[in-house]
N, C-alpha and C positions, 0 to 999 in steps of 0.2 A: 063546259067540257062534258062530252057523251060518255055514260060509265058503260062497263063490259060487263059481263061476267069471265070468272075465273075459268070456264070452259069456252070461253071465245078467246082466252089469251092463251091458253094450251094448242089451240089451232095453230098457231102462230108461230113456224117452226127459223125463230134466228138461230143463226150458226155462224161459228168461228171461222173464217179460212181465210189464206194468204195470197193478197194479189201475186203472182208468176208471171205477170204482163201488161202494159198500160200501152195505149196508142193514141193518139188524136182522134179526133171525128168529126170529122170539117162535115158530113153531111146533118149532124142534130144542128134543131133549130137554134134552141140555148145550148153555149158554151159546154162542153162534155167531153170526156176519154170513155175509151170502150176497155174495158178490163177485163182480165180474166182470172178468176180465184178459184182458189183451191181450197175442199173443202173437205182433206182426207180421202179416203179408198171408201167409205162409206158412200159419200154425195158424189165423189169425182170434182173436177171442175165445171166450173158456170161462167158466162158471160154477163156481163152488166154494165149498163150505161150509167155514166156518173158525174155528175154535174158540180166536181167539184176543182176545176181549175182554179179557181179561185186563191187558195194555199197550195196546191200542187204541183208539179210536175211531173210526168208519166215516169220519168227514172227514178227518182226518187219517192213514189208508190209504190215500185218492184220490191218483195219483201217483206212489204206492212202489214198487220193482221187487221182485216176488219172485221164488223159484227154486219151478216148481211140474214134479209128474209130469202130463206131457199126455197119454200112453199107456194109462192105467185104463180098463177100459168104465166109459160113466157108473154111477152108484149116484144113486138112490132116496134122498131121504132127507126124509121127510115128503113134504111137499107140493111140494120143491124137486128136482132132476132137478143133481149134483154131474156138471161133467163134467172137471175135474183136481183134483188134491191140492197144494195150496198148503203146502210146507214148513216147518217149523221147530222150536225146540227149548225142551225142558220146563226152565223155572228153577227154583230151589229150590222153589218155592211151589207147584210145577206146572199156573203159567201157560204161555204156549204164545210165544216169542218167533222172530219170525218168521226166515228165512234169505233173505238179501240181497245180493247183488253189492256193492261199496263202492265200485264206482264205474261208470258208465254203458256199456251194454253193448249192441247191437242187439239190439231186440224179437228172440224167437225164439232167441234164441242156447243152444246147447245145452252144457250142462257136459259137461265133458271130464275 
């Protein structure tokens, strides 16, 4: 494991915000919905590609808080324009299970 310093992980701006919308996205190459979170009047909303069909359905994403990097330049990816990284972790299966607050937190709120 590569160690950081304490001022490359202050770089690292994760933030709070709530999918508002999930769709398919038959054009990625792996499995993926194209989301869009919200992340308070601070950030606004961002787009992001999410590879996590695996446990999900795009309705029932609608509403969830996730923990995403708001700080990336966007990336390209297909046809779709990724502009944070929406969190979470590989299960045995190596589906993609999301990372979540467990309990309600101000849009925007940045991990500490």
């Amino acid at each position: 494991m590569e160690q950081i310093s304490w001022a490359d992980f202050e770089k690292v701006e994760l933030r709070v915000g709530r999918i508002v919308d999930a769709d398919s996205f038959p054009e990625a190459r792996k499995p993926a919905y194209k989301l869009r979170v919200d992340f308070g009047p601070e950030i606004g909303i961002k787009k992001s590609s999410a590879q996590v069909t695996g446990h999900y359905q795009p309705e029932e994403l609608i509403g969830r808080l996730v923990v995403a990097v708001v700080n990336f330049p966007p990336k390209q990816i297909g046809p779709f324009l990724s502009e944070c990284l929406v969190t979470g972790f590989h299960d045995e299966a190596g589906d993609v299970v999301l990372c979540e607050p467990d309990r309600e937190v101000p849009l925007g709120a940045r991990l500490l």
